[in-house]
PyMOL Python script that loads the backbone (N, CA, C, O; Angstrom):
from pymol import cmd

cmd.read_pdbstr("""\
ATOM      1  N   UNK A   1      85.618 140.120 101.239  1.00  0.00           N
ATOM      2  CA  UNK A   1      85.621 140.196 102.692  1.00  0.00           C
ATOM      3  C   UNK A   1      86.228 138.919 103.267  1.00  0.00           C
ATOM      4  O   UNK A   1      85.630 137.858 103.087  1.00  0.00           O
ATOM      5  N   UNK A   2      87.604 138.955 104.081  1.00  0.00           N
ATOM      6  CA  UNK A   2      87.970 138.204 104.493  1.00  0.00           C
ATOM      7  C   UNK A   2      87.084 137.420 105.678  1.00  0.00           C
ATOM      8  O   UNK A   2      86.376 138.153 106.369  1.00  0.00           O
ATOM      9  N   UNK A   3      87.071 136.238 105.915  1.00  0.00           N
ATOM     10  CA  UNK A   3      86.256 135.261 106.793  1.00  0.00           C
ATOM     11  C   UNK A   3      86.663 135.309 108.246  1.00  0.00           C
ATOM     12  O   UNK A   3      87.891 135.296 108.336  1.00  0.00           O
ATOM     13  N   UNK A   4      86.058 135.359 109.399  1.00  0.00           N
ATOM     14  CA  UNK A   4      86.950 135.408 110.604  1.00  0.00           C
ATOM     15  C   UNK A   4      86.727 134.072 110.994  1.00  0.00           C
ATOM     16  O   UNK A   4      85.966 133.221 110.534  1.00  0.00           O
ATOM     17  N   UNK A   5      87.650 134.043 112.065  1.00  0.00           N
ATOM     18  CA  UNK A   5      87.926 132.657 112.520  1.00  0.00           C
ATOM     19  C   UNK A   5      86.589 132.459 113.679  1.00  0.00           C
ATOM     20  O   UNK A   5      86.377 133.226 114.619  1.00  0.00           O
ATOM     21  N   UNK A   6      85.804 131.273 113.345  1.00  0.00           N
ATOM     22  CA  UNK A   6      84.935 130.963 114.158  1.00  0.00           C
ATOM     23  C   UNK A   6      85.327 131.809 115.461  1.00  0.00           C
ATOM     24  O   UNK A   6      84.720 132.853 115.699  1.00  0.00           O
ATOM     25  N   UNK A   7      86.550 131.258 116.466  1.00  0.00           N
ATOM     26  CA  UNK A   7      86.420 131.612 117.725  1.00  0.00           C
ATOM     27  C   UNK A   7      86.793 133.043 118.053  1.00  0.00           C
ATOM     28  O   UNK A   7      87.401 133.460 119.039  1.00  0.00           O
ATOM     29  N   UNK A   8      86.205 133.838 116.815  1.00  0.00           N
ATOM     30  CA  UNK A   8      86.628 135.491 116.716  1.00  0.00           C
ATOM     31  C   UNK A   8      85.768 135.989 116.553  1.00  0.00           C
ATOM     32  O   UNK A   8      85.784 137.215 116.444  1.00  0.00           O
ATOM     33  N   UNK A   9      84.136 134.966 116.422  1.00  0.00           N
ATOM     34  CA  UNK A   9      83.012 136.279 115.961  1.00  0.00           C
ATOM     35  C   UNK A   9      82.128 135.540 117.874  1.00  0.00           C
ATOM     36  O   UNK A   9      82.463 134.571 118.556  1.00  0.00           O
ATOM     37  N   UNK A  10      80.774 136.782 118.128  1.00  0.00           N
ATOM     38  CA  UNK A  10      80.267 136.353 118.842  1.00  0.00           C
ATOM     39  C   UNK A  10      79.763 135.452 118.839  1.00  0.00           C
ATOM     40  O   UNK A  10      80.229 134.799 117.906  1.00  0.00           O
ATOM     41  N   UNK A  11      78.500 134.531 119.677  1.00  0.00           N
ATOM     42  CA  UNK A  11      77.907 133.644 119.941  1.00  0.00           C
ATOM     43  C   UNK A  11      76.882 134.023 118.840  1.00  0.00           C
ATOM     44  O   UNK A  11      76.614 133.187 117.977  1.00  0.00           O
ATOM     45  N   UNK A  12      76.282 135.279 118.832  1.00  0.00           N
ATOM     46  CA  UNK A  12      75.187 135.142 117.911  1.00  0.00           C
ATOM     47  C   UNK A  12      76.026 135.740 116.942  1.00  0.00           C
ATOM     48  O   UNK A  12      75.208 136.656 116.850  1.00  0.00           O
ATOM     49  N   UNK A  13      76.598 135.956 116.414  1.00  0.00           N
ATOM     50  CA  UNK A  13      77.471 136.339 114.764  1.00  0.00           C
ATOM     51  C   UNK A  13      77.294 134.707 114.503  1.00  0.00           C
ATOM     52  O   UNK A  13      76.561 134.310 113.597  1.00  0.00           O
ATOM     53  N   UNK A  14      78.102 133.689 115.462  1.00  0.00           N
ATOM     54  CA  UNK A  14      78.128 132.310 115.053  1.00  0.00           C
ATOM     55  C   UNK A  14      77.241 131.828 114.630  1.00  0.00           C
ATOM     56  O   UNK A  14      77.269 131.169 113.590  1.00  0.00           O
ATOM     57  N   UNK A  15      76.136 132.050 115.383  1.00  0.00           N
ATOM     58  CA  UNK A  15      74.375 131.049 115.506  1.00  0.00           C
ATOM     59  C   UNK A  15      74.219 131.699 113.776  1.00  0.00           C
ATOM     60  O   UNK A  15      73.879 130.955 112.855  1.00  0.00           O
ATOM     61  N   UNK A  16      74.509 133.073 113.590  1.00  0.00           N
ATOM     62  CA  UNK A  16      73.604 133.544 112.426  1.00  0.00           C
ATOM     63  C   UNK A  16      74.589 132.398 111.060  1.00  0.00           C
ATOM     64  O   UNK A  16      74.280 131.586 110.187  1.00  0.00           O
ATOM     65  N   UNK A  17      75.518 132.851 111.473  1.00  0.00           N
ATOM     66  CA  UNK A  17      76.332 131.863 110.102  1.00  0.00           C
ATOM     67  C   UNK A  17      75.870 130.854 109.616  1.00  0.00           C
ATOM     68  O   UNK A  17      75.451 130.700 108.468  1.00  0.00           O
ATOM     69  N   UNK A  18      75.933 129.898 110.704  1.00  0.00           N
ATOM     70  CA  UNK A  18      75.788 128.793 110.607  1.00  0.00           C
ATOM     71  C   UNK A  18      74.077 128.385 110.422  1.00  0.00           C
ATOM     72  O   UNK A  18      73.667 127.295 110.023  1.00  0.00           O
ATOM     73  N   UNK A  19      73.244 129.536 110.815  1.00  0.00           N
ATOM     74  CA  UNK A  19      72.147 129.466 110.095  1.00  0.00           C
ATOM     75  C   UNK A  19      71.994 129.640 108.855  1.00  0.00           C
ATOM     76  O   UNK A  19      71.144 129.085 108.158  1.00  0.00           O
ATOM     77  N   UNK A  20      73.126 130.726 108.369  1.00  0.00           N
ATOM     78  CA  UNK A  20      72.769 130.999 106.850  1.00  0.00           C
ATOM     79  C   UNK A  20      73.417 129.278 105.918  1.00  0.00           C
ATOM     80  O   UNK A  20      73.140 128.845 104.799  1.00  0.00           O
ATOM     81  N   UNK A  21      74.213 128.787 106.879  1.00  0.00           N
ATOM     82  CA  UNK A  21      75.099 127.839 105.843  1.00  0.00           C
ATOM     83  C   UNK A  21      73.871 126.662 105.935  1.00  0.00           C
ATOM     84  O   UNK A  21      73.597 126.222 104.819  1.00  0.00           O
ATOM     85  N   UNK A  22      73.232 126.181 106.830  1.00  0.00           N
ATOM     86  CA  UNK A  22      71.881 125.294 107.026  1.00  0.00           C
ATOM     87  C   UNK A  22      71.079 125.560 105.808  1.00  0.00           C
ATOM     88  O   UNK A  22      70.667 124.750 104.978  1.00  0.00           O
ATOM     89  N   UNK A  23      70.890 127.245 105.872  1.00  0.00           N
ATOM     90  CA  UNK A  23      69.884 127.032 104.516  1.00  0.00           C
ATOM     91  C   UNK A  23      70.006 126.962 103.342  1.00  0.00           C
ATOM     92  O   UNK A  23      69.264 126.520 102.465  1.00  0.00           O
ATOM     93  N   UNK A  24      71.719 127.759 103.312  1.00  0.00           N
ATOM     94  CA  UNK A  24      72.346 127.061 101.503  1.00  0.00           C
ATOM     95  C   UNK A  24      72.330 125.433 101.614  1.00  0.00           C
ATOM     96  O   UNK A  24      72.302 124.871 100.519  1.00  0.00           O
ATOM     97  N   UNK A  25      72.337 124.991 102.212  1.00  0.00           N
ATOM     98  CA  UNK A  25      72.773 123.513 101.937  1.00  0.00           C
ATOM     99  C   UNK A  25      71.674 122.990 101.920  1.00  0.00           C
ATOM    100  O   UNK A  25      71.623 121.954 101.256  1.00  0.00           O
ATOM    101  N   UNK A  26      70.309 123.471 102.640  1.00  0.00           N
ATOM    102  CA  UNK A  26      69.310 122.265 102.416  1.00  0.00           C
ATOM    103  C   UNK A  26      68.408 122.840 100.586  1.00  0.00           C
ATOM    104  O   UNK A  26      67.636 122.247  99.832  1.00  0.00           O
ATOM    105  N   UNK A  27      68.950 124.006 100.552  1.00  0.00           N
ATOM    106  CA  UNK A  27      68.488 124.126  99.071  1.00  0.00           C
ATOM    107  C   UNK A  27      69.186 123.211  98.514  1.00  0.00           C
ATOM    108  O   UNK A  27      68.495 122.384  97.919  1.00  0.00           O
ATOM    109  N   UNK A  28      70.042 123.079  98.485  1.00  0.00           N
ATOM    110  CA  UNK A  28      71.131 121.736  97.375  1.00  0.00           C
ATOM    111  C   UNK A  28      71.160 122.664  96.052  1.00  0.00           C
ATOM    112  O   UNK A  28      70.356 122.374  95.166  1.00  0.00           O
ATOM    113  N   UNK A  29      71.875 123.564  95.893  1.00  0.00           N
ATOM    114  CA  UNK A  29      72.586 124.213  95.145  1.00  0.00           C
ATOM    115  C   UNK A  29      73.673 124.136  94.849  1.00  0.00           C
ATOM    116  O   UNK A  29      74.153 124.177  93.716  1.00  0.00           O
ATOM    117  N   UNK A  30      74.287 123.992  96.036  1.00  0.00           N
ATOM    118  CA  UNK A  30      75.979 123.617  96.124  1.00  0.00           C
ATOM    119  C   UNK A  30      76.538 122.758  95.559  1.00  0.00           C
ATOM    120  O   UNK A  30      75.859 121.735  95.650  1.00  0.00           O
ATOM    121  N   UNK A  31      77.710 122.547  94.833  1.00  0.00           N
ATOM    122  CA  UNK A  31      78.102 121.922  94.446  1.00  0.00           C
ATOM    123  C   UNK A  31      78.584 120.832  95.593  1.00  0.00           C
ATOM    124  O   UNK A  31      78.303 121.047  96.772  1.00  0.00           O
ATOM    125  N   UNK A  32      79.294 119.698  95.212  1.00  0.00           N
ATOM    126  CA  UNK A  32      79.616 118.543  96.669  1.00  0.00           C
ATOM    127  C   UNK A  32      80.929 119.237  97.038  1.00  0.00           C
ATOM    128  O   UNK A  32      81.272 118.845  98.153  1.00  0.00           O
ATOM    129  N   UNK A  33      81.584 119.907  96.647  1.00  0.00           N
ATOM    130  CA  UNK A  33      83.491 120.610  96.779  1.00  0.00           C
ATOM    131  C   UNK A  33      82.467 121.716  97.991  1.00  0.00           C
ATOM    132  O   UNK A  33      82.700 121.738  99.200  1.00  0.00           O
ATOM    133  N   UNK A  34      81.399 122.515  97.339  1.00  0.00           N
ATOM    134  CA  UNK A  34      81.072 123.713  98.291  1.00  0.00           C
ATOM    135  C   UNK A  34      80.373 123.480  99.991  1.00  0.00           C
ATOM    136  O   UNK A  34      80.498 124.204 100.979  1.00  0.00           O
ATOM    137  N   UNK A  35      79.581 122.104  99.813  1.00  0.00           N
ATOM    138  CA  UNK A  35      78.916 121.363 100.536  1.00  0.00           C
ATOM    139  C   UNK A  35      79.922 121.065 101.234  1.00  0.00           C
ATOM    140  O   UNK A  35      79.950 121.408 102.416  1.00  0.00           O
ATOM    141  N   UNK A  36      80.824 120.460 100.740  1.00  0.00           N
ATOM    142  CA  UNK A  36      82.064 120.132 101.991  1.00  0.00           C
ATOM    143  C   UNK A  36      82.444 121.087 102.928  1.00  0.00           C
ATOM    144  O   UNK A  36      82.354 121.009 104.153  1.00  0.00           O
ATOM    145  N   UNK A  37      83.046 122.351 101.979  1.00  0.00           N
ATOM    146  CA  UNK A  37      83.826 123.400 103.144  1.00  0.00           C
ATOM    147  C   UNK A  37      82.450 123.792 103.381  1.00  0.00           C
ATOM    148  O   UNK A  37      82.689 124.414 104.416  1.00  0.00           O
ATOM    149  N   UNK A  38      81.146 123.921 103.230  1.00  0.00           N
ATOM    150  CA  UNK A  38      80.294 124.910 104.355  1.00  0.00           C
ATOM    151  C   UNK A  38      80.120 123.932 105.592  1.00  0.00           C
ATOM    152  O   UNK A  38      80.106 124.325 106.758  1.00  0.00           O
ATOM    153  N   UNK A  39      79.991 122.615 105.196  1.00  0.00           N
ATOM    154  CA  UNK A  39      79.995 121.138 106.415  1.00  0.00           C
ATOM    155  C   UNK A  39      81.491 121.561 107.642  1.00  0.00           C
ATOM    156  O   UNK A  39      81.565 121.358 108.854  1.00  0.00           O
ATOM    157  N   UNK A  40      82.273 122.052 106.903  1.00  0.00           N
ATOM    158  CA  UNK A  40      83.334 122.069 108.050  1.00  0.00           C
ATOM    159  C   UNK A  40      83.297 123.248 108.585  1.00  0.00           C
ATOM    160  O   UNK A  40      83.728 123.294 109.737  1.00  0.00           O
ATOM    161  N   UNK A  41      82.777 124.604 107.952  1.00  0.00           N
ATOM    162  CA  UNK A  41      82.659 126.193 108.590  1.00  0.00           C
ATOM    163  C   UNK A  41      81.536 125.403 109.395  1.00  0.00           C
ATOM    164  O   UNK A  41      81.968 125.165 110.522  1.00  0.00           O
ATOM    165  N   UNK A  42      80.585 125.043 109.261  1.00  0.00           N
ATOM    166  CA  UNK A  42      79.572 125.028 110.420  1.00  0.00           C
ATOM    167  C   UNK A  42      79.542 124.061 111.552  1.00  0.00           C
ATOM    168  O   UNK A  42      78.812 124.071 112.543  1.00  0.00           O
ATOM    169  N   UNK A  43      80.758 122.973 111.107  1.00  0.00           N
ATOM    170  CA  UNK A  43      81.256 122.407 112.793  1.00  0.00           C
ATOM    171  C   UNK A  43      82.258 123.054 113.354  1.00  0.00           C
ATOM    172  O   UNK A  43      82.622 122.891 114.518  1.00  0.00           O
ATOM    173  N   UNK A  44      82.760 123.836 112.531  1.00  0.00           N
ATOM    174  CA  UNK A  44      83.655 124.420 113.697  1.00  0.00           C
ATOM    175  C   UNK A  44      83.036 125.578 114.048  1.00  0.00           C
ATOM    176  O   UNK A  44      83.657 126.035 115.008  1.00  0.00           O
ATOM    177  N   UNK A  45      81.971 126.404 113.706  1.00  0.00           N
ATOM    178  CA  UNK A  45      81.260 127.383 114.203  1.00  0.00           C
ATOM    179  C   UNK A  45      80.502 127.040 115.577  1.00  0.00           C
ATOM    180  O   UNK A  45      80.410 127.595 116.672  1.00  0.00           O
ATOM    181  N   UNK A  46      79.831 125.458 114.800  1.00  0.00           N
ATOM    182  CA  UNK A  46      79.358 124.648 116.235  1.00  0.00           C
ATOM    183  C   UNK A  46      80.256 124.836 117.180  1.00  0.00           C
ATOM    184  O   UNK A  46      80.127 125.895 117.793  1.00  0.00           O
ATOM    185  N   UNK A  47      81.140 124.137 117.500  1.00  0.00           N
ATOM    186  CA  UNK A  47      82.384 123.678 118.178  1.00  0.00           C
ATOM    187  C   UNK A  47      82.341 124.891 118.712  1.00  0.00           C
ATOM    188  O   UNK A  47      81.551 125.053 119.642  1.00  0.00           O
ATOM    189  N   UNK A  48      82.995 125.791 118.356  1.00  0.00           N
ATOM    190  CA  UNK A  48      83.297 127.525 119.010  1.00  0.00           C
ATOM    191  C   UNK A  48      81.708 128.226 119.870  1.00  0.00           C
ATOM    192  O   UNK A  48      81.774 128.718 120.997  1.00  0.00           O
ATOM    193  N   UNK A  49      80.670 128.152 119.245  1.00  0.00           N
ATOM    194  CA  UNK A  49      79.475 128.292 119.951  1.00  0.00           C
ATOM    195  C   UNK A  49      79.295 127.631 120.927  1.00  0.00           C
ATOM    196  O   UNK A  49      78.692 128.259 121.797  1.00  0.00           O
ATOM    197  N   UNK A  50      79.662 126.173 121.305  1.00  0.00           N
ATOM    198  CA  UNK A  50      79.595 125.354 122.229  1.00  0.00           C
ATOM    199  C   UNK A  50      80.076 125.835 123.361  1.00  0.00           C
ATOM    200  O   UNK A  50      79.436 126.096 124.379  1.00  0.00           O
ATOM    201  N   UNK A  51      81.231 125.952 123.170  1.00  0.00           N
ATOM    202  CA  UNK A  51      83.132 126.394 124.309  1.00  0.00           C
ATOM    203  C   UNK A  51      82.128 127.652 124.474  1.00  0.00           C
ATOM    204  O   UNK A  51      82.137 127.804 125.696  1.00  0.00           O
ATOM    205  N   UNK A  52      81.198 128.722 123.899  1.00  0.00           N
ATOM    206  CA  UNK A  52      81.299 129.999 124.394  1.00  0.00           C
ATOM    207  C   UNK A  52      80.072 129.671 125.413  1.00  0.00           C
ATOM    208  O   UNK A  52      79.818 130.211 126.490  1.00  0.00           O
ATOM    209  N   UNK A  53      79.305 128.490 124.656  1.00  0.00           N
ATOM    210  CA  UNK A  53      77.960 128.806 125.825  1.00  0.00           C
ATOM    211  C   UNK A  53      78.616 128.012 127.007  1.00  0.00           C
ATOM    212  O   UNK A  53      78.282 128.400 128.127  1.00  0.00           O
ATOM    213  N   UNK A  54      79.285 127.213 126.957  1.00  0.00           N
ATOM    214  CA  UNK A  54      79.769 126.146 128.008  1.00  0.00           C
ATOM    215  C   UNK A  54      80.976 127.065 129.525  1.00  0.00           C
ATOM    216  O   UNK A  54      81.194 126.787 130.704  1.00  0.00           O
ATOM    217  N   UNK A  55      81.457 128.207 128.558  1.00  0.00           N
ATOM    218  CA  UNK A  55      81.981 129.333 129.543  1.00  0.00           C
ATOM    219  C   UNK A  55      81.048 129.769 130.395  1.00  0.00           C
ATOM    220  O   UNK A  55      80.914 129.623 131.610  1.00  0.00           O
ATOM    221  N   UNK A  56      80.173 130.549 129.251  1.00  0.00           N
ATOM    222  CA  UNK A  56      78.824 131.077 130.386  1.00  0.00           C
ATOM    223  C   UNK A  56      78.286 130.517 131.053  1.00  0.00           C
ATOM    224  O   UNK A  56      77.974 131.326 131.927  1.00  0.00           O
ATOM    225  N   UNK A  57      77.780 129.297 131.388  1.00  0.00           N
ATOM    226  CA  UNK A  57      77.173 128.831 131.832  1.00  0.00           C
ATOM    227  C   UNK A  57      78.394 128.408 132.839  1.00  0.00           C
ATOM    228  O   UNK A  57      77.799 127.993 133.834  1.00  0.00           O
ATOM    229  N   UNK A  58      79.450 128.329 133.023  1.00  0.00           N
ATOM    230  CA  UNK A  58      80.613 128.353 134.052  1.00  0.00           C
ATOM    231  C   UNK A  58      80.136 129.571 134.808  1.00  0.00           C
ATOM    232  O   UNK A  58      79.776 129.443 135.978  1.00  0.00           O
ATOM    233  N   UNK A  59      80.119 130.501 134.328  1.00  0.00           N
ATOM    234  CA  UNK A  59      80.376 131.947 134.770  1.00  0.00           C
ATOM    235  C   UNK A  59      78.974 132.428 135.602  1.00  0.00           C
ATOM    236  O   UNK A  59      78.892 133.224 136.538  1.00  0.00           O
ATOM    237  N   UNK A  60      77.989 131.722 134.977  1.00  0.00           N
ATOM    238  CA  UNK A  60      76.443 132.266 135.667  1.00  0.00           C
ATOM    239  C   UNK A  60      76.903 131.246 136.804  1.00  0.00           C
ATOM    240  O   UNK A  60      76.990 131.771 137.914  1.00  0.00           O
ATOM    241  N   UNK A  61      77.162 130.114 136.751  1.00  0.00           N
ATOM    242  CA  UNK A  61      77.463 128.985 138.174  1.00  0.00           C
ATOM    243  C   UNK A  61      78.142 129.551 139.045  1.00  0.00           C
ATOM    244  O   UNK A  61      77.728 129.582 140.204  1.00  0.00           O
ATOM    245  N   UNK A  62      79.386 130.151 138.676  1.00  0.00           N
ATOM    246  CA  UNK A  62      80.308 130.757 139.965  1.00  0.00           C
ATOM    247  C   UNK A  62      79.757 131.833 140.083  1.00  0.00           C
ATOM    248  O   UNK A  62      79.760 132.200 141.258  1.00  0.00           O
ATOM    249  N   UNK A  63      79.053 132.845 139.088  1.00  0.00           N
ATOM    250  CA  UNK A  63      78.535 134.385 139.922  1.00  0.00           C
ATOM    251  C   UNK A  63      76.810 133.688 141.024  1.00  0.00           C
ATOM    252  O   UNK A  63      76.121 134.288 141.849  1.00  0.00           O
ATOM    253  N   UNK A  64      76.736 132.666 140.637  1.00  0.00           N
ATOM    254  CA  UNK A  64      75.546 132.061 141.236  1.00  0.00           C
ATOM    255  C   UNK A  64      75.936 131.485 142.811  1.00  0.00           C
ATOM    256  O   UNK A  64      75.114 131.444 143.726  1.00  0.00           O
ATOM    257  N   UNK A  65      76.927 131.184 142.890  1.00  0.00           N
ATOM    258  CA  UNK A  65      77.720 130.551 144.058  1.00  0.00           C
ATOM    259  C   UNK A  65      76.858 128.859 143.861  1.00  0.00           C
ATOM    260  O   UNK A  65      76.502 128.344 144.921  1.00  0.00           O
ATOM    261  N   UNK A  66      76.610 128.210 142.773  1.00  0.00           N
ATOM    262  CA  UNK A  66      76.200 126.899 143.170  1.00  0.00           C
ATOM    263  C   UNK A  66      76.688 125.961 142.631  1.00  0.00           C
ATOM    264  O   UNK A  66      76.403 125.593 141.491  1.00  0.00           O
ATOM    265  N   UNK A  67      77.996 125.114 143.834  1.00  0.00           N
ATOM    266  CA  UNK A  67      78.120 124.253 143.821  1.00  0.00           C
ATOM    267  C   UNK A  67      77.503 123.186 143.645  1.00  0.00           C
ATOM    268  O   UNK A  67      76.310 123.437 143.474  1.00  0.00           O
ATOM    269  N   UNK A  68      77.733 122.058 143.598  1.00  0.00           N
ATOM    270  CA  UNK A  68      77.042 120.953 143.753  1.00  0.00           C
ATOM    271  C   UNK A  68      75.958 120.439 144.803  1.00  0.00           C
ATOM    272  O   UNK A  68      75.087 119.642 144.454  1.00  0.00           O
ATOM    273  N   UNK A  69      76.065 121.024 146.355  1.00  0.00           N
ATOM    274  CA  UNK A  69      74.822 120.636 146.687  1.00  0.00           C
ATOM    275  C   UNK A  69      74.779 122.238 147.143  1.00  0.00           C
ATOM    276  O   UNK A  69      74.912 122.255 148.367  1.00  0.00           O
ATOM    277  N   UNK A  70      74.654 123.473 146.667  1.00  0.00           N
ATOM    278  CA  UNK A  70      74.221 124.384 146.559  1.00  0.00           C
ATOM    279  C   UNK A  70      72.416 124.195 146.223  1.00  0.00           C
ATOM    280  O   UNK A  70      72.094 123.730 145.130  1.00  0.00           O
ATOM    281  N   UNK A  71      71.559 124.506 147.022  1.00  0.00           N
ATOM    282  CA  UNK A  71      70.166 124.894 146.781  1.00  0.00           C
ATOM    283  C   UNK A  71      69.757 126.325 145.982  1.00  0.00           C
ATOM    284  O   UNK A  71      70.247 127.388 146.365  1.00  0.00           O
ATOM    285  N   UNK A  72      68.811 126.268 144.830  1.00  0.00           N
ATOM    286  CA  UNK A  72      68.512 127.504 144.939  1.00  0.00           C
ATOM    287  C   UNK A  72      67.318 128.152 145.465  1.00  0.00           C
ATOM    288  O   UNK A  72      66.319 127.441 145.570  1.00  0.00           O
ATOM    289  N   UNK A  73      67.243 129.341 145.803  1.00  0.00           N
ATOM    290  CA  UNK A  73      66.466 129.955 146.678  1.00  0.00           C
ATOM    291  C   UNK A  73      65.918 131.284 145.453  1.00  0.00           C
ATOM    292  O   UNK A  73      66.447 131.664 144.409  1.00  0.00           O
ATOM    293  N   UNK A  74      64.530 131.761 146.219  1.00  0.00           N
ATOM    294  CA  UNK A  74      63.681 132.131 144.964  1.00  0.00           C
ATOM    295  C   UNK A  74      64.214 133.758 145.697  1.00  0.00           C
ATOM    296  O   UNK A  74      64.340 133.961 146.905  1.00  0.00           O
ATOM    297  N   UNK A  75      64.484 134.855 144.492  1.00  0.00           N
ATOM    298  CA  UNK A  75      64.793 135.665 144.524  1.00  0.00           C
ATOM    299  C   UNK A  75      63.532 136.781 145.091  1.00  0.00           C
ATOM    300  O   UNK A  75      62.414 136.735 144.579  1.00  0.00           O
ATOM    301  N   UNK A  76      63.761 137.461 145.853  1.00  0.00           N
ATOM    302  CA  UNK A  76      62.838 138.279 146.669  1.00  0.00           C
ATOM    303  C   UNK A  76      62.970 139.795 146.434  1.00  0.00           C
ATOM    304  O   UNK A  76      63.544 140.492 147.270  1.00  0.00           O
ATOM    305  N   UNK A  77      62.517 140.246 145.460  1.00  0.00           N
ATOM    306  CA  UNK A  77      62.870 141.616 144.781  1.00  0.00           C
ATOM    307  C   UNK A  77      62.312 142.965 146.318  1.00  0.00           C
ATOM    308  O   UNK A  77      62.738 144.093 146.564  1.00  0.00           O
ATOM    309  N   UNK A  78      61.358 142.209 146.932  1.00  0.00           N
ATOM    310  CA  UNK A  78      60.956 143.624 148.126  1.00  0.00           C
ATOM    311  C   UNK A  78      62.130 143.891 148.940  1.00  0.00           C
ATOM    312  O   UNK A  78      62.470 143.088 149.810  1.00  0.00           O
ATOM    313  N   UNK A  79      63.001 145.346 148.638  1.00  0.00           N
ATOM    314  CA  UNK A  79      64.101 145.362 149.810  1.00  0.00           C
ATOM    315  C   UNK A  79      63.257 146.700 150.946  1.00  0.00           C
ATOM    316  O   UNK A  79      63.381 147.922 150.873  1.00  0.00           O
ATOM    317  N   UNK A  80      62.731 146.177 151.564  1.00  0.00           N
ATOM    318  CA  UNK A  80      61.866 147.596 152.405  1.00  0.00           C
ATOM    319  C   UNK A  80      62.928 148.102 153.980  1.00  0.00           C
ATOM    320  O   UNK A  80      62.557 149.025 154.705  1.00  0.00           O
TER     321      UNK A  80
END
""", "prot")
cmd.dss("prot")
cmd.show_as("cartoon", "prot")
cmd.util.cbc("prot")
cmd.orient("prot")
């Protein structure tokens, strides 16, 4: 199975990877050659997880309308 490129799987496809590569490595099984490339799949998984939450959190701000001295106001679900 070919590998996809970090900035090609979702946010949680990413989180899971890079969870699975955390727990090969703290077993210490790996050889130091395997330890290396899983050290670089899981910063750049980081890296790509970052940019995706750092979008959203763009995207909840502008669908939020809050600028900088934007207040927020508590949402009032009764429309009568």
């Amino acid at each position: 199975m070919a590998t996809k490129k970090p900035e090609n799987l979702s946010f949680e496809q990413a989180l899971e990877e890079l969870s699975t590569i955390v727990s090969d490595m703290e077993q210490g099984d790996l050889s130091l050659e395997q330890s290396l490339k899983q050290f670089e799949r899981g910063i750049a998984l980081a890296n790509a997880s970052s940019g995706k939450l750092q979008q959203a959190e763009q995207k909840v701000s502008i669908l939020m309308g809050n600028g900088e001295k934007s207040v927020l106001t508590n949402f009032d679900n009764d429309t009568e």
